[in-house]
C-alpha positions as protocol buffer text, in pm:
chain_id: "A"
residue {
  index: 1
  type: UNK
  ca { x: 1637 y: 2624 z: 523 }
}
residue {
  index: 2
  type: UNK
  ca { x: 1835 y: 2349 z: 373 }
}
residue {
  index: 3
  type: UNK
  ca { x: 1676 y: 2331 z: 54 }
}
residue {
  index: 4
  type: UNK
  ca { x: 1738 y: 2719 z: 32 }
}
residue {
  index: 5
  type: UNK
  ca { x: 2100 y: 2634 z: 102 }
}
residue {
  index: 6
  type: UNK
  ca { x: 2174 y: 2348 z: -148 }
}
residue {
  index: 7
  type: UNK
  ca { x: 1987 y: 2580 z: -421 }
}
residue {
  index: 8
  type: UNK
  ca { x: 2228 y: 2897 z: -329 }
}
residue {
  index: 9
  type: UNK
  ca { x: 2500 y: 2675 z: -312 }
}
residue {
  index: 10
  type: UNK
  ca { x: 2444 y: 2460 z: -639 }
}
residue {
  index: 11
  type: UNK
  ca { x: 2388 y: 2807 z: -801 }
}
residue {
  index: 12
  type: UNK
  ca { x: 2726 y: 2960 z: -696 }
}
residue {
  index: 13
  type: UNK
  ca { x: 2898 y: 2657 z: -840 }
}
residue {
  index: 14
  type: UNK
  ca { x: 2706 y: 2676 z: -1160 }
}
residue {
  index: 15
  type: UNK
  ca { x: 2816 y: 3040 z: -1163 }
}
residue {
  index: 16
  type: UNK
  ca { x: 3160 y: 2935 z: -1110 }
}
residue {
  index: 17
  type: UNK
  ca { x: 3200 y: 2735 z: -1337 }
}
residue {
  index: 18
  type: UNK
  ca { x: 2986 y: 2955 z: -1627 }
}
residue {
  index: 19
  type: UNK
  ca { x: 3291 y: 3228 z: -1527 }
}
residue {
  index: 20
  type: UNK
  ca { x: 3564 y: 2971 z: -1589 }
}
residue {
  index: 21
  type: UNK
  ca { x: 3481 y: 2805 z: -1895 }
}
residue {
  index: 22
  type: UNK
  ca { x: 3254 y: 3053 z: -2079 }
}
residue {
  index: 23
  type: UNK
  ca { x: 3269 y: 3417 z: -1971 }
}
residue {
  index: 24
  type: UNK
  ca { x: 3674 y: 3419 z: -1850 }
}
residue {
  index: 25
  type: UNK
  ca { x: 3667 y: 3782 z: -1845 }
}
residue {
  index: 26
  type: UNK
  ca { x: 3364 y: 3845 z: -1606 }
}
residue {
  index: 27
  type: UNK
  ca { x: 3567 y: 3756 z: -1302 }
}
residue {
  index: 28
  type: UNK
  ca { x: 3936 y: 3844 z: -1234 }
}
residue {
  index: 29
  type: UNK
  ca { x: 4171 y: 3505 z: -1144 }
}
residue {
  index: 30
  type: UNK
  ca { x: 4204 y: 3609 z: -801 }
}
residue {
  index: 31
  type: UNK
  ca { x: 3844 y: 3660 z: -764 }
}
residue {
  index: 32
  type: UNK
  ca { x: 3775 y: 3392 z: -906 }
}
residue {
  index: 33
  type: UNK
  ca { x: 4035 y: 3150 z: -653 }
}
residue {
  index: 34
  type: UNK
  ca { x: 3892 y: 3354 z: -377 }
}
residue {
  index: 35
  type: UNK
  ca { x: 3531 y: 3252 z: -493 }
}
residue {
  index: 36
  type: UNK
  ca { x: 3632 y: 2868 z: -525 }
}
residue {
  index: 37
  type: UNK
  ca { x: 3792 y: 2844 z: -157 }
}
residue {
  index: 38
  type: UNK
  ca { x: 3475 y: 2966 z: -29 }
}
residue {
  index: 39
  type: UNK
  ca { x: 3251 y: 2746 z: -213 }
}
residue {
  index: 40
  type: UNK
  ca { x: 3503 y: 2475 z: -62 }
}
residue {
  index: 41
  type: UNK
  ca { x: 3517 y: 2615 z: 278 }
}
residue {
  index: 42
  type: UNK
  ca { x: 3098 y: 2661 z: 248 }
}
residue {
  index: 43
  type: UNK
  ca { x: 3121 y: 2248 z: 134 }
}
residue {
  index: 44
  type: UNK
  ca { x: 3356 y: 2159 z: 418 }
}
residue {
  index: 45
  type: UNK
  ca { x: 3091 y: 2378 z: 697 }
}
residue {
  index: 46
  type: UNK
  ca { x: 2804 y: 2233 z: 604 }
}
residue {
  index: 47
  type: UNK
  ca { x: 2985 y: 1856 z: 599 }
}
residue {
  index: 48
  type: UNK
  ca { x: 3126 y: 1952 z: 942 }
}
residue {
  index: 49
  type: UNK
  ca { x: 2768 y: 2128 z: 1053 }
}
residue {
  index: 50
  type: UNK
  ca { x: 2588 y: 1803 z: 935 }
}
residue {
  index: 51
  type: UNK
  ca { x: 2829 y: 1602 z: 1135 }
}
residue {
  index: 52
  type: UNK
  ca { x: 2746 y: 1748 z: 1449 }
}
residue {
  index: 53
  type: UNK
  ca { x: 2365 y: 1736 z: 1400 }
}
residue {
  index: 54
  type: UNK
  ca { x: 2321 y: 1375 z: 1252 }
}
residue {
  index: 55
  type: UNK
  ca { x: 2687 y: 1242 z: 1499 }
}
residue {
  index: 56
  type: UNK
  ca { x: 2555 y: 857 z: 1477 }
}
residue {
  index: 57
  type: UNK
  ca { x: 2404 y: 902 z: 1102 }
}
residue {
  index: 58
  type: UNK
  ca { x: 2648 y: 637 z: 984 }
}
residue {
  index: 59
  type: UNK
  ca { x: 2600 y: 408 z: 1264 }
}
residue {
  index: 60
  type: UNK
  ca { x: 2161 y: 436 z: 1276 }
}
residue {
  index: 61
  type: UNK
  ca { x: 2154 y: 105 z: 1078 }
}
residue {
  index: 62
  type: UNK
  ca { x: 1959 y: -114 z: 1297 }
}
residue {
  index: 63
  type: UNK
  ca { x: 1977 y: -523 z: 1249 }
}
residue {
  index: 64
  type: UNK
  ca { x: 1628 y: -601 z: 1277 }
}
residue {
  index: 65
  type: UNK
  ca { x: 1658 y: -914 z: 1126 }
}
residue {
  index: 66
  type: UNK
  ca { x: 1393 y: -826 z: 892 }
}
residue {
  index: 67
  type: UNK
  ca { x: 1130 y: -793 z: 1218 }
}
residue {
  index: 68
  type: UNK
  ca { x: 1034 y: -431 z: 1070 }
}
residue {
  index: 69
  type: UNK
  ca { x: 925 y: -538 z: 687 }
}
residue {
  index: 70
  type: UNK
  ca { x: 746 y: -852 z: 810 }
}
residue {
  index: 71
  type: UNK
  ca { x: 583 y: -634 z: 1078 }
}
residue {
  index: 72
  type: UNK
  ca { x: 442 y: -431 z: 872 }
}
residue {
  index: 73
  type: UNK
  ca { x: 353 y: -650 z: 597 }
}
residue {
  index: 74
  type: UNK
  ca { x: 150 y: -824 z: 832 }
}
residue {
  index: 75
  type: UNK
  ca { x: -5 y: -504 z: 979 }
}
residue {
  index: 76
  type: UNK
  ca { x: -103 y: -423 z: 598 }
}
residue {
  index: 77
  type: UNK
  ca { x: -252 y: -779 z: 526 }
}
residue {
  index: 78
  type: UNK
  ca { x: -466 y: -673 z: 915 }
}
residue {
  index: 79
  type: UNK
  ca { x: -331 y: -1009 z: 1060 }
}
residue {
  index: 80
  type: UNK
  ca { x: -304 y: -751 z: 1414 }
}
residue {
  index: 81
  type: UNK
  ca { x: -147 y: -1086 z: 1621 }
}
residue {
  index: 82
  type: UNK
  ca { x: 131 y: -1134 z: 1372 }
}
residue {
  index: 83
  type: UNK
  ca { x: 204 y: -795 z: 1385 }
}
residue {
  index: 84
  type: UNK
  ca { x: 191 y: -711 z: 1720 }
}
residue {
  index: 85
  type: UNK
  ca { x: 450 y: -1024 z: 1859 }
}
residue {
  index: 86
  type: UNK
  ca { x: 668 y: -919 z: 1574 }
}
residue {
  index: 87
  type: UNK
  ca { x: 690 y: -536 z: 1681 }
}
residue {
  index: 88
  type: UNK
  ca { x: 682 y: -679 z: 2097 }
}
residue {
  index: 89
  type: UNK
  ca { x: 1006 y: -837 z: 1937 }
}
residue {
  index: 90
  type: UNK
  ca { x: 1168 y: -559 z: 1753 }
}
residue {
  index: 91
  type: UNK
  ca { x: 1086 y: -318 z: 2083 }
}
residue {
  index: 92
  type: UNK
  ca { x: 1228 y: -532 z: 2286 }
}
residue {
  index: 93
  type: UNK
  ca { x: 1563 y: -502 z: 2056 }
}
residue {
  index: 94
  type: UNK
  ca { x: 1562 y: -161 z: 1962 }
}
residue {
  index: 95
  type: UNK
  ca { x: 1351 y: 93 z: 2210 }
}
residue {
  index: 96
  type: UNK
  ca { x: 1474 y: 399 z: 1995 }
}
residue {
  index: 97
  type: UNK
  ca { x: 1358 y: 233 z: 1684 }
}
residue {
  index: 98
  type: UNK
  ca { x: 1107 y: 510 z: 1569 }
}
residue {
  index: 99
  type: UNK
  ca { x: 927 y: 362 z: 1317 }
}
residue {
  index: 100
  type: UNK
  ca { x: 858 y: 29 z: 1450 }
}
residue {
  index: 101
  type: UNK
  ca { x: 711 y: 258 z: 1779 }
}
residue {
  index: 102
  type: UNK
  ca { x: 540 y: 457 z: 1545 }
}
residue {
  index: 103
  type: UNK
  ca { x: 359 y: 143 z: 1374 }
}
residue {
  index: 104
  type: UNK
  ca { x: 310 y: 3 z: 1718 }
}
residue {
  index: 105
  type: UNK
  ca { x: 84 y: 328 z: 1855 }
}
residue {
  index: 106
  type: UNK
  ca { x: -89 y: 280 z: 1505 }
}
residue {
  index: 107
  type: UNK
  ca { x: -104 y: -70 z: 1582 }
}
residue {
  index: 108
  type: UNK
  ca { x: -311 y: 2 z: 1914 }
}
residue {
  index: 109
  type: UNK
  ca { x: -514 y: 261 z: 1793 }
}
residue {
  index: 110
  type: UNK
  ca { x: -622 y: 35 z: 1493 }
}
residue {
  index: 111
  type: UNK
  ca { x: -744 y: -233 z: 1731 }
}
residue {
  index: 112
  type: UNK
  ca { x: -882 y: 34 z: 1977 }
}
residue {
  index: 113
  type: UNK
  ca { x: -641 y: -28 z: 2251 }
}
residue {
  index: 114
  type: UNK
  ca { x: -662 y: 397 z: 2258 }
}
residue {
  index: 115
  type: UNK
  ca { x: -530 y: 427 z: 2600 }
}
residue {
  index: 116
  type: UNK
  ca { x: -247 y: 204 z: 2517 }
}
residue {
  index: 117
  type: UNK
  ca { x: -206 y: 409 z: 2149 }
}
residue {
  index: 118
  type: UNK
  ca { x: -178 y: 767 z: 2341 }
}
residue {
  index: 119
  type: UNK
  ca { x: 81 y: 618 z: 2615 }
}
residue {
  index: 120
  type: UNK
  ca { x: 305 y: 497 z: 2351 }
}
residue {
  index: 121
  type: UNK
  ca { x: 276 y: 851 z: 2138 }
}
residue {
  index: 122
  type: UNK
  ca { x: 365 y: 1055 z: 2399 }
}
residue {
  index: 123
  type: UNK
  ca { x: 662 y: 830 z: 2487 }
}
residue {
  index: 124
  type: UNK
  ca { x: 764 y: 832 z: 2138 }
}
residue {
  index: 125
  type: UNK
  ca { x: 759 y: 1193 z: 2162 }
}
residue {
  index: 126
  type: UNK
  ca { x: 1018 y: 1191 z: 2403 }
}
residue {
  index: 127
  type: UNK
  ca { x: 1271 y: 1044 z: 2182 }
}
residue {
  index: 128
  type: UNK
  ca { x: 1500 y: 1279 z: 2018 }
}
residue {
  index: 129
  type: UNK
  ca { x: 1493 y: 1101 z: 1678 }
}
residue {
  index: 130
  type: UNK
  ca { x: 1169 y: 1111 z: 1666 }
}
residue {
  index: 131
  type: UNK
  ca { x: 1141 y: 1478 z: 1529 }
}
residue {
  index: 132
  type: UNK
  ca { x: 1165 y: 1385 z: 1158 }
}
residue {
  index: 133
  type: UNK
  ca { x: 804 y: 1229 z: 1211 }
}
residue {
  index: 134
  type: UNK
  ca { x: 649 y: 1504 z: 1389 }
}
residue {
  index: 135
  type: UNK
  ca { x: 391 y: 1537 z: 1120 }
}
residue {
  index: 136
  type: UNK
  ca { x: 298 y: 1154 z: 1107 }
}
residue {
  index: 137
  type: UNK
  ca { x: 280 y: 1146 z: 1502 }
}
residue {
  index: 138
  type: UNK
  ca { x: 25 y: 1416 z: 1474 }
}
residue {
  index: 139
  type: UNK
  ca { x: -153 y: 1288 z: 1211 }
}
residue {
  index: 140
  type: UNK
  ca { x: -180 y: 959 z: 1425 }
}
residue {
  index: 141
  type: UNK
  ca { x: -329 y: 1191 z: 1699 }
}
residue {
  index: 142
  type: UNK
  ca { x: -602 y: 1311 z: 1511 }
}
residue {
  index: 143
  type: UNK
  ca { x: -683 y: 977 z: 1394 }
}
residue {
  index: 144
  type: UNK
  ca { x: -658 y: 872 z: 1804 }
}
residue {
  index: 145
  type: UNK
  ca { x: -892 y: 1119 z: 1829 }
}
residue {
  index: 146
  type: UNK
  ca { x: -1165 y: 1109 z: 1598 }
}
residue {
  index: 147
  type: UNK
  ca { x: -1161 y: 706 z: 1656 }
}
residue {
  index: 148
  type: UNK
  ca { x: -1220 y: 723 z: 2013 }
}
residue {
  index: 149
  type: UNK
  ca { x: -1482 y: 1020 z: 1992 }
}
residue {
  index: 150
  type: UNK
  ca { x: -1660 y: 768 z: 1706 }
}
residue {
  index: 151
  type: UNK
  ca { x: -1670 y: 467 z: 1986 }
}
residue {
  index: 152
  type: UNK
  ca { x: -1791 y: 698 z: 2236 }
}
residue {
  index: 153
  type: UNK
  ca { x: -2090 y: 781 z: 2040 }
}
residue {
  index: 154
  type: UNK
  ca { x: -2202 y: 459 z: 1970 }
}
């Protein structure tokens, strides 16, 4: 939906501005004026709309103190002990922090701890921020999944 509104809206402007400074006579002054205060007024609904969605947008910076970077970098080299006391740390900090939760339930399911992995899913799944990463919290399911079916079998 918002991709389908910056494209109608960037063409509008384009065809704006094609009827001001190269076709003049396809569009009457007025019509013209008239055409501009809506593309403003669209601009200043969509800055107020966004406002009201994302409220805190501006504020979502979180001081980590680097915990997130290192956490993962040390998640990536598979040092799981590092990585684990750094995100304990950063949880501690920050609970709505979704991507340091999101590492930790990877985190657990990587060193099958898959109890542990689907507690902290679904109680990432409460948090309202969390809905940007729908797709990678499911994705982490499946992998939940077929990890625990594969040390049941054997």
């Amino acid at each position: 939906m918002s991709l389908a509104t910056a494209i109608t809206f960037g063409g509008a402007v384009n065809l704006l501005l094609v009827s001001a400074t190269l076709w003049p006579d396809v569009l009457p002054p007025a019509a013209r004026a008239c055409a501009w205060l809506a593309i403003g007024g669209a601009g200043i609904a969509s800055a107020w709309r966004t406002n009201r969605i994302l409220p805190d947008w501006h504020k979502r910076v979180v001081d980590d103190r680097g915990l997130f970077p290192q956490a993962q970098a040390e998640y990536l080299r598979g040092h799981w002990l590092e990585a684990e006391s750094l995100l304990q740390n950063l949880r501690r900090e920050s609970r709505d922090d979704v991507e340091a939760q999101l590492l930790w339930a990877t985190l657990l399911r990587r060193t099958k701890r898959f109890d542990e992995a689907e507690t902290a899913l679904d109680a990432l799944e409460q948090l309202e921020a969390a809905e940007p990463w729908r797709w990678e919290m499911n994705s982490e399911r499946r992998l939940l999944r077929r990890e625990r079916t594969t040390e049941q079998a054997a």
